[in-house]
C-alpha positions in Angstrom: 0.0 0.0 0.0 1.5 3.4 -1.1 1.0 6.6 1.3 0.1 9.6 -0.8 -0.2 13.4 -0.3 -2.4 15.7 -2.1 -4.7 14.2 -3.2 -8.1 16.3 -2.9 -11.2 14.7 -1.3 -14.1 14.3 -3.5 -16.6 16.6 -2.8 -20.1 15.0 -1.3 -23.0 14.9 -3.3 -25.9 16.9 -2.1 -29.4 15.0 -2.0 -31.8 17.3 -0.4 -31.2 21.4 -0.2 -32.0 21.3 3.3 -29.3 24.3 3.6 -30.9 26.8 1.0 -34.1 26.7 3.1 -35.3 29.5 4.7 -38.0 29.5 7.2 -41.3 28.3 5.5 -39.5 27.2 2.3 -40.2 24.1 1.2 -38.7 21.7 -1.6 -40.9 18.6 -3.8 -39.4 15.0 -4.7 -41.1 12.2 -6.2 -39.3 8.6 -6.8 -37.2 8.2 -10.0 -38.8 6.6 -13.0 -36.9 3.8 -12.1 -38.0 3.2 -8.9 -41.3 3.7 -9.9 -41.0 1.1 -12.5 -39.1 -1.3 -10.8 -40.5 -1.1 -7.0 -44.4 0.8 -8.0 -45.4 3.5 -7.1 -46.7 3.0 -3.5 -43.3 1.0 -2.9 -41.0 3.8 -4.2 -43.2 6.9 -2.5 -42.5 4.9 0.9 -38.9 4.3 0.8 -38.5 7.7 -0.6 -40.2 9.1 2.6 -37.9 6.6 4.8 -34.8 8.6 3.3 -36.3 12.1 3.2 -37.3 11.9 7.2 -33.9 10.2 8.3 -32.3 13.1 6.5 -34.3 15.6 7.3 -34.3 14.5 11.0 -30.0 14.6 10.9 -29.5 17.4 9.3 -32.6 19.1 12.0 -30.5 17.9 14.8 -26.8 18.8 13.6 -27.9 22.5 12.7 -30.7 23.3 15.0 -33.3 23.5 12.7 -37.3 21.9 12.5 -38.0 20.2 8.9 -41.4 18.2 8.3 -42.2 16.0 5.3 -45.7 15.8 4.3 -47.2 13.6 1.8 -48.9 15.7 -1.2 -50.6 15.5 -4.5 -49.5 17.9 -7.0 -50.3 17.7 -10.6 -52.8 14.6 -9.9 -49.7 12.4 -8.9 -48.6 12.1 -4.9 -45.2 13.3 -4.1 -43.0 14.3 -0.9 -42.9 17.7 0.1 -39.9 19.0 2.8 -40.8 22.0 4.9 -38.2 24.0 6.9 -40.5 25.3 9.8 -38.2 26.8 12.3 -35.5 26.6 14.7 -34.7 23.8 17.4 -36.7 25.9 19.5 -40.0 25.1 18.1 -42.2 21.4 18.2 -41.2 20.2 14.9 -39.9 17.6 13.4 -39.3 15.5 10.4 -42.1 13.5 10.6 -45.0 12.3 7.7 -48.8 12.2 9.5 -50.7 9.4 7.8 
C-alpha cells in the first residue's frame, strides 16, 4: 500500500437542499422513474419518505433546525414535500402524518 499526499477529497453529493431553506420554504421529490418502475409507485413513495425523514431529521439535529415532510398531490400524482418550519426551538420535526 503506497502513502500519498495531495490528493483532494471528492466533494459530497448533495441530496436534499436542506441548507438553501429558509424558514417556511419548502422543496418537492417524487421517486425516480426507475423506482417507480421497478418497485411501484406505492413502494417507491415509501422508501423515498424513509430517506427524506432520516435526513431531514439529521441534518434538524446537527444545525438546529425543525423540517417536516408531508405527503402531497400535485399535478394529480402524490409526491413528498420537505418544509423547513423553524429553529430547534420550536415542536417540529421531520415527521409524515398518515
Amino acid at each position: 500500500m503506497k502513502v500519498e499526499s495531495g490528493i483532494p477529497v471528492p466533494q459530497t453529493r448533495r441530496r436534499y437542499p436542506f441548507d438553501e431553506l429558509a424558514v417556511g420554504d419548502s422543496f418537492a421529490v417524487s421517486p425516480s422513474a426507475k423506482d417507480i418502475e421497478e418497485q411501484g409507485r406505492e413502494q417507491a413513495l415509501r422508501r423515498l419518505r424513509s430517506s427524506l425523514v432520516s435526513s431531514a431529521s439529521a441534518y434538524g439535529k446537527r444545525h438546529g433546525k425543525s423540517l417536516i415532510v408531508r405527503r402531497v398531490e400535485e399535478g394529480g400524482e402524490s409526491c413528498l414535500r420537505c418544509w423547513r418550519i423553524g429553529d430547534d426551538d420550536l415542536q417540529g420535526s421531520a415527521d409524515e402524518e398518515e
